[in-house]
Backbone as CSV, one residue per row, in Angstrom:
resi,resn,N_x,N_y,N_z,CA_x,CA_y,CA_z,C_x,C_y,C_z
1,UNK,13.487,55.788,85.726,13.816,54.543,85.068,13.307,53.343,85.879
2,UNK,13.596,53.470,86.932,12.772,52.237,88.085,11.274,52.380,87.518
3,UNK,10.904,53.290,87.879,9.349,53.122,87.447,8.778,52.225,86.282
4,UNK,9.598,52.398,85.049,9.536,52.262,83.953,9.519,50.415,83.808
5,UNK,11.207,49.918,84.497,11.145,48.609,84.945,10.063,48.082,85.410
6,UNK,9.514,48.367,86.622,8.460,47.868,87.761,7.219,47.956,86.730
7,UNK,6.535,48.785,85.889,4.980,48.744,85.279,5.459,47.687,84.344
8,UNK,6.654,47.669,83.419,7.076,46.698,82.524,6.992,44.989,83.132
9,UNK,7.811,45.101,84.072,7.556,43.505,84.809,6.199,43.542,85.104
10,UNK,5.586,44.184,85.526,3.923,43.709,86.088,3.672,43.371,85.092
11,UNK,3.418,44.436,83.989,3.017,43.848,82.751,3.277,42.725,82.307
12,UNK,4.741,42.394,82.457,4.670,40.971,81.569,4.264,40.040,82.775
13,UNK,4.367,39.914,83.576,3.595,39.299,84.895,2.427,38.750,84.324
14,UNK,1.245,40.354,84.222,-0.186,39.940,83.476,0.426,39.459,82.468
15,UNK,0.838,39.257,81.176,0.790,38.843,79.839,1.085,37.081,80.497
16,UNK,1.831,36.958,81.312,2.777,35.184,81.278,1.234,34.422,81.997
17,UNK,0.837,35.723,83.269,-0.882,34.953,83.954,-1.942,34.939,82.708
18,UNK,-2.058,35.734,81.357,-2.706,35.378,80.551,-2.903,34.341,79.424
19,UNK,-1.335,34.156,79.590,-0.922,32.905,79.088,-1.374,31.415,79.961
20,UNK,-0.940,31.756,80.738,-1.036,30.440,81.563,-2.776,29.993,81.599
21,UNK,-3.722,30.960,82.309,-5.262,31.182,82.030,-5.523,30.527,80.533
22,UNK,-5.384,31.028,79.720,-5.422,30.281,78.110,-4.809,29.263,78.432
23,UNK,-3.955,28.486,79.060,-3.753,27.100,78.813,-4.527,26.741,79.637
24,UNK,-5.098,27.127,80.984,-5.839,26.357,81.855,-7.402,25.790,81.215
25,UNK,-7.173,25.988,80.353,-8.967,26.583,79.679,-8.841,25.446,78.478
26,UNK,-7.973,25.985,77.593,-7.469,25.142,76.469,-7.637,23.796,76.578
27,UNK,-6.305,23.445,77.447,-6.362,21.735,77.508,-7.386,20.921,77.864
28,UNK,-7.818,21.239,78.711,-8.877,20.312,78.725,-10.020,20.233,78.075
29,UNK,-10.201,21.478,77.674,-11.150,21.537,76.538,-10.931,20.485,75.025
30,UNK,-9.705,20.873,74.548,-9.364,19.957,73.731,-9.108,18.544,74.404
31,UNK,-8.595,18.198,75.271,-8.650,16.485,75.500,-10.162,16.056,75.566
32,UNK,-11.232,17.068,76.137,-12.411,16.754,76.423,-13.009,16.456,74.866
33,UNK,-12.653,17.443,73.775,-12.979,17.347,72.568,-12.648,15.752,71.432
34,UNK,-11.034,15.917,71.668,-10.349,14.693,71.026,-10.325,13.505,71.715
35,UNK,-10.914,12.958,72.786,-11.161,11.771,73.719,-12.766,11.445,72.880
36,UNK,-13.863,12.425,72.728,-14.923,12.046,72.309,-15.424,12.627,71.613
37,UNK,-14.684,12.518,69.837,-14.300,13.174,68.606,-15.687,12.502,68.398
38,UNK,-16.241,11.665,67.906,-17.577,11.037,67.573,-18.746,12.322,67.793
39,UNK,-18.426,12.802,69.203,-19.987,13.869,69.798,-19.201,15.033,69.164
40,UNK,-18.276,15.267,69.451,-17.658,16.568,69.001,-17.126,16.984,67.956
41,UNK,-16.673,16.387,67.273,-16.632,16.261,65.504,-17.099,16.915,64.866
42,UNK,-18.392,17.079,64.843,-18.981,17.943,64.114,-19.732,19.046,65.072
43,UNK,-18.918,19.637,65.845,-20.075,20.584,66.340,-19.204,22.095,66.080
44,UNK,-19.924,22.974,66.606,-20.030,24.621,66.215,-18.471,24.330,66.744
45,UNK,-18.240,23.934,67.601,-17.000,24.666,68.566,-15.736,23.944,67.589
46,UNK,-15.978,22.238,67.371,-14.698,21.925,66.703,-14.683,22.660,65.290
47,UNK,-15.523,22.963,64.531,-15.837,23.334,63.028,-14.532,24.947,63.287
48,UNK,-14.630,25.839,64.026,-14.161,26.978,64.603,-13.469,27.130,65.209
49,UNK,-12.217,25.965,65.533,-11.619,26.326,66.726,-10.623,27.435,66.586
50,UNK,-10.043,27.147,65.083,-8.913,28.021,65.099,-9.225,29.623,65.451
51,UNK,-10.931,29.524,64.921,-11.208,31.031,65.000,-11.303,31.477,66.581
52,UNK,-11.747,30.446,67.765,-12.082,30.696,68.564,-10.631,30.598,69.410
53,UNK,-9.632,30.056,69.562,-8.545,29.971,69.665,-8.276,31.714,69.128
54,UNK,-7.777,32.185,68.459,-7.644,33.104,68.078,-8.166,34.628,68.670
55,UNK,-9.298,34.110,68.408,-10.062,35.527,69.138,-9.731,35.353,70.818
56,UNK,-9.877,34.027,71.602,-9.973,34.136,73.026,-8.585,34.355,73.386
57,UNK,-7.231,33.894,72.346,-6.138,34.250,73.289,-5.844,35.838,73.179
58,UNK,-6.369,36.288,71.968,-6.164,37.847,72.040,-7.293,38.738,72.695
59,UNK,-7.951,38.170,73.251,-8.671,38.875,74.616,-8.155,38.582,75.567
60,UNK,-7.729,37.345,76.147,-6.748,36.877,77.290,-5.377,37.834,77.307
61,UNK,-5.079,38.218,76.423,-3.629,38.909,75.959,-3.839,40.035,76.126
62,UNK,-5.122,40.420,75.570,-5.420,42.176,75.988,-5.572,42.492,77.426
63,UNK,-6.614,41.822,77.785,-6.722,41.461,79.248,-5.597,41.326,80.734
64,UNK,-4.510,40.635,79.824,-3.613,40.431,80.677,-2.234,41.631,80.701
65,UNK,-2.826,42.072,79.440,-1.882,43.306,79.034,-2.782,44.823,79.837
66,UNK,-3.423,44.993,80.028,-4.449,46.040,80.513,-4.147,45.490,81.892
67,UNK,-4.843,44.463,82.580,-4.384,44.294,83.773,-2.885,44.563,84.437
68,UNK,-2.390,43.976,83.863,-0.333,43.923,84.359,-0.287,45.858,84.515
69,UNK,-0.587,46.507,83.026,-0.436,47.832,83.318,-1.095,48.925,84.895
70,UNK,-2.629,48.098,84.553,-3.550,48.651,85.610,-2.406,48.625,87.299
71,UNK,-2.033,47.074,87.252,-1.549,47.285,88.432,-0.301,47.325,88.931
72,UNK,0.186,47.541,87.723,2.022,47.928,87.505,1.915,49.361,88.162
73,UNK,0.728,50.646,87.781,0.881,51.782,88.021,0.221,51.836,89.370
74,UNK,-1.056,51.145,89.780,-1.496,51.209,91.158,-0.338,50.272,92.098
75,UNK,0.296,49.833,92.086,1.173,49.632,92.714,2.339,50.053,93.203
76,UNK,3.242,50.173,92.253,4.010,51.793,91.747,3.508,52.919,92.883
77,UNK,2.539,53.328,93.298,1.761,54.572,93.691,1.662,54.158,95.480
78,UNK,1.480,52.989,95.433,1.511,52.482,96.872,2.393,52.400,97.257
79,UNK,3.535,51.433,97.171,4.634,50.886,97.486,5.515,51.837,97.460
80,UNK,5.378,53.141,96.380,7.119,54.082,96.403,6.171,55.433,97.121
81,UNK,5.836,55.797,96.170,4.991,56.905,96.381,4.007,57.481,97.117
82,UNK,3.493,56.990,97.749,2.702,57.411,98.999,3.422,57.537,100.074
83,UNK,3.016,58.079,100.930,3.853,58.305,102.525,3.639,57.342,103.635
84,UNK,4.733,56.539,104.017,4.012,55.580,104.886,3.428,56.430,106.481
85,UNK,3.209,55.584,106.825,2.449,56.226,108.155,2.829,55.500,109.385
């Protein structure tokens, strides 16, 4: 059952750092966008955002969900389970 806890918290660990990464990215992108709506108005990126919004937080999410696991279990393996020396 410990085990189970410990890969679960990493995990959400990665999911909250994938979150946070998507906002680091986000905001300024959009203030950079809506400060100088005139150049950006019409381009590929504003025309799409929702789509691109969309697709990048659910790679950030997968990402952060694959990671948290990756090192929920390599950790797990170090810290309990191996023999110290």
């Amino acid at each position: 059952m410990k085990r189970i806890i410990y890969i679960a918290a990493f995990t959400f660990l990665g999911l909250l750092v994938a979150t946070f990464v998507h906002g680091l990215i986000e905001l300024p992108l959009l203030r950079l966008m809506t400060n100088n709506f005139e150049q950006w108005g019409d381009s590929f990126l504003w025309q799409n955002w929702q789509l691109i919004h969309a697709v990048g937080g659910g790679v950030l999410w997968l990402a952060g969900l694959g990671f948290g696991l990756w090192g929920g279990v390599r950790y797990w393996r170090i810290v309990y389970s191996e023999q110290k020396r």
